[in-house]
N, C-alpha and C positions, 0 to 999 in steps of 0.2 A: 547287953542292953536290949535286945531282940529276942531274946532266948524263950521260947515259947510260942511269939508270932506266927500265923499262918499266913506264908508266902505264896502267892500264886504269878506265876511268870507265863506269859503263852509264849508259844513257841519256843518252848525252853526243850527242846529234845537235840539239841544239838548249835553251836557256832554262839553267839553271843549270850542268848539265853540259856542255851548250858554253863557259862562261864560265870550268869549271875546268879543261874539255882545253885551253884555251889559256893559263891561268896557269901551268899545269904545262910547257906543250912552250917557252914563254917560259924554264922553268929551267933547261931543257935535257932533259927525259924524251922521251924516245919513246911514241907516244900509240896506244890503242886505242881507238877509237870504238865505241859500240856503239849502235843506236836503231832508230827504224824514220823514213822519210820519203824524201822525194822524191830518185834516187840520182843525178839530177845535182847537187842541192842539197849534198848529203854526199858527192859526191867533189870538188868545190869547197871546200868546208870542209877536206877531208882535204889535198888540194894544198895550198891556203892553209898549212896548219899547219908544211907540210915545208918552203916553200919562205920564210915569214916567220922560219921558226925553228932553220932547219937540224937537223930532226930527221927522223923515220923513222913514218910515221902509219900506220895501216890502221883500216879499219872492218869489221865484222863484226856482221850483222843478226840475228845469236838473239834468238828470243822469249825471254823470262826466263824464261816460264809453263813450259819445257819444261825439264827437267834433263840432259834428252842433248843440245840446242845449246848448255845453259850449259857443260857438256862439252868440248864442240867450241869452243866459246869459248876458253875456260885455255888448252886445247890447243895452236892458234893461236896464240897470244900466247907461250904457251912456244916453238913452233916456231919464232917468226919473231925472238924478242928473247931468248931464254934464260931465260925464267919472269916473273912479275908479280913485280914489287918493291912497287909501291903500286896497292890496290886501292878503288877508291870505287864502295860502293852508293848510288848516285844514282835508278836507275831506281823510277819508280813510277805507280801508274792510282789513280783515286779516283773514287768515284760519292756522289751525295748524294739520301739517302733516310731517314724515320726506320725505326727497327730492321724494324717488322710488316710493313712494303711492302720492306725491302729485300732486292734477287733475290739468290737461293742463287747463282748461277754467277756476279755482280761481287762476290762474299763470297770466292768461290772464287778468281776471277782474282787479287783485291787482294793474298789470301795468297803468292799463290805468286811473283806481280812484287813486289812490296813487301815480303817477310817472308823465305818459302822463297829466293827466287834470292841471295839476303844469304848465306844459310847455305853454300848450295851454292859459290856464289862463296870463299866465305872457306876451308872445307874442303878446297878442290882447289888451293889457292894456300899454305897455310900449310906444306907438306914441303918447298917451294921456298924459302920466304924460309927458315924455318930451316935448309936447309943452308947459303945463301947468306951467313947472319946477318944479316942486314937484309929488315925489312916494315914497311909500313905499310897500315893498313887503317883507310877511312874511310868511316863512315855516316848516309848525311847523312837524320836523323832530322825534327823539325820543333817547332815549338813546343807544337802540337798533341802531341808525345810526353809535353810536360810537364804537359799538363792537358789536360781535356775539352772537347767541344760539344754539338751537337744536327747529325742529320742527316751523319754523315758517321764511322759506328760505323766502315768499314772500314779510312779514314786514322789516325784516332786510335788503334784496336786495334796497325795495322800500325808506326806511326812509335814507340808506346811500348814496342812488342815490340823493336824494332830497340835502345834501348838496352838492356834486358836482354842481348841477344845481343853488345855492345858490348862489357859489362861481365865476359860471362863468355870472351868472347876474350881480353881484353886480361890478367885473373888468368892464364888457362890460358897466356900467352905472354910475362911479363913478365921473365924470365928471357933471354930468346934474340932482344934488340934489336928485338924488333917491338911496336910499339905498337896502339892500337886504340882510336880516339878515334869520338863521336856528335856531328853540328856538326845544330843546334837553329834552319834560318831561321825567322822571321817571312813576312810578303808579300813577296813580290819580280816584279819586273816581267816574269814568266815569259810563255811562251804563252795557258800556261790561264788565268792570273790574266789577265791581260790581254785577253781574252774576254769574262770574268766582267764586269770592268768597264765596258767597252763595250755589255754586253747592262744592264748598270745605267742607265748613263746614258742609251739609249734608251729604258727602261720606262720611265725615273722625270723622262726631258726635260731632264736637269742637262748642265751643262755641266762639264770634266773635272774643273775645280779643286774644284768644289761633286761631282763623285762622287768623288772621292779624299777629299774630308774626312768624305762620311758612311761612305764603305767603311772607313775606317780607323776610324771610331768605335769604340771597345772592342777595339783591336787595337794598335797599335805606337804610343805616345804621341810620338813624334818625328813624324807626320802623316806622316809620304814611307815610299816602297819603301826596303826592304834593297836598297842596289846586287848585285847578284848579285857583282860582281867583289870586291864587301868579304868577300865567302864563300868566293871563290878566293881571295882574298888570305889566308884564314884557315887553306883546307882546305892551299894549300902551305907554311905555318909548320909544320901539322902534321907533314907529310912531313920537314921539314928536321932538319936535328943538335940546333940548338936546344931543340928539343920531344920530345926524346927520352926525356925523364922526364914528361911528360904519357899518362897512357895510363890508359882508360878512363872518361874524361870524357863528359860533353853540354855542350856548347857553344853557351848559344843566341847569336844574333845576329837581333837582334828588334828594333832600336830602343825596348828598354825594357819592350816587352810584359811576357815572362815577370817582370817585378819588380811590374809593377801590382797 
């Protein structure tokens, strides 16, 4: 049903958006990778894609924080595959600080990976899918879009902002076959998260099954991680004919969190 599409995923060089550049080039999309990390790592990743999937990959290193790479980004992606058909804002930075101690310049970064490059991203791709008649745009928001914490003003401001902007794509484009859905994870066995955890179970001496049950405490009442691929399995239903009347939704997949 995909097979052709050009997929652009940010932050797809590793943890979530690695897991949906390859659900996606599995349906047949041609993939744009976008992140930052080690570039023998991410041109392995990229061969891998073309060569398990018979499709067409490239990667492309813009910082998000900058509106003229994100530029050169689109651009790119138009040049190389004839416009973005589906686009996912995936990329995002987060720091944890309460509000008085936290720095002006990870206040400033958050907005503009996490918030602004969404905008910009979605802006420079929508005259494309609607001549084309066909978009998909997806932003992958977080549970945290649905409700609050402590210590971590700049995720929670940014993921809740991302569905408003969800919400007023999806009215402004309901008309002209493009959709524009918020997919809502819970934990999932990312990079970061998987850090965090590891720096747990060293402070506190647990072993993994005993930090996995107190990390989860107050978080996903099913006890385990969101498999990441259950979120690519979710974000390409989006994309597909199916879901073509779902548009402008949040979507958690939380293992139950958001109902608690």
């Amino acid at each position: 049903m995909l097979k052709g599409r050009c997929a652009l995923i940010t932050g797809s060089t590793q943890g979530l958006g690695q897991a949906m550049a390859r659900r996606l080039a599995a349906e047949g999309c041609n993939i744009v990778l976008n992140g930052f990390g080690d570039p023998a790592e991410i041109e392995a990743q990229r061969s891998a894609l073309e060569a398990e999937h018979g499709i067409r990959a490239l990667h492309h290193g813009a910082d998000l924080a900058e509106s003229r790479q994100i530029a050169d980004l689109i651009e790119t992606a138009g040049r190389e595959f004839g416009g973005v058909d589906i686009l996912i804002n995936n990329a995002v930075v987060r720091h944890f600080a309460p509000v008085e101690k936290f720095q002006p310049e990870d206040w400033d970064r958050a907005l503009a990976v996490n918030l602004s490059a969404a905008f910009h991203t979605t802006r420079l791709v929508l005259a494309g899918m609607r001549a084309r008649g066909f978009g998909r745009i997806l932003n992958i928001s977080s549970v945290y879009g649905l409700f609050g914490g402590v210590n971590r003003v700049d995720y929670i401001t940014t993921k809740t902002a991302l569905i408003g902007l969800t919400r007023a794509v999806a009215l402004e484009t309901a008309r002209d076959n493009i959709t524009c859905n918020a997919i809502c994870p819970g934990s999932s066995p990312s990079p970061a998260i998987e850090q965090r955890l590891q720096d747990f179970m060293a402070a506190e001496g647990l072993a993994r099954d005993q930090a996995m049950e107190r990390f989860m405490a107050g978080r996903q009442p099913s006890g385990r991680f969101v498999a990441m691929e259950s979120v690519a399995a979710l974000a390409a239903f989006l994309c597909s004919p199916g879901a073509a009347d779902i548009t402008g939704a949040a979507l958690p997949v939380d293992g139950g969190w958001s109902a608690s």
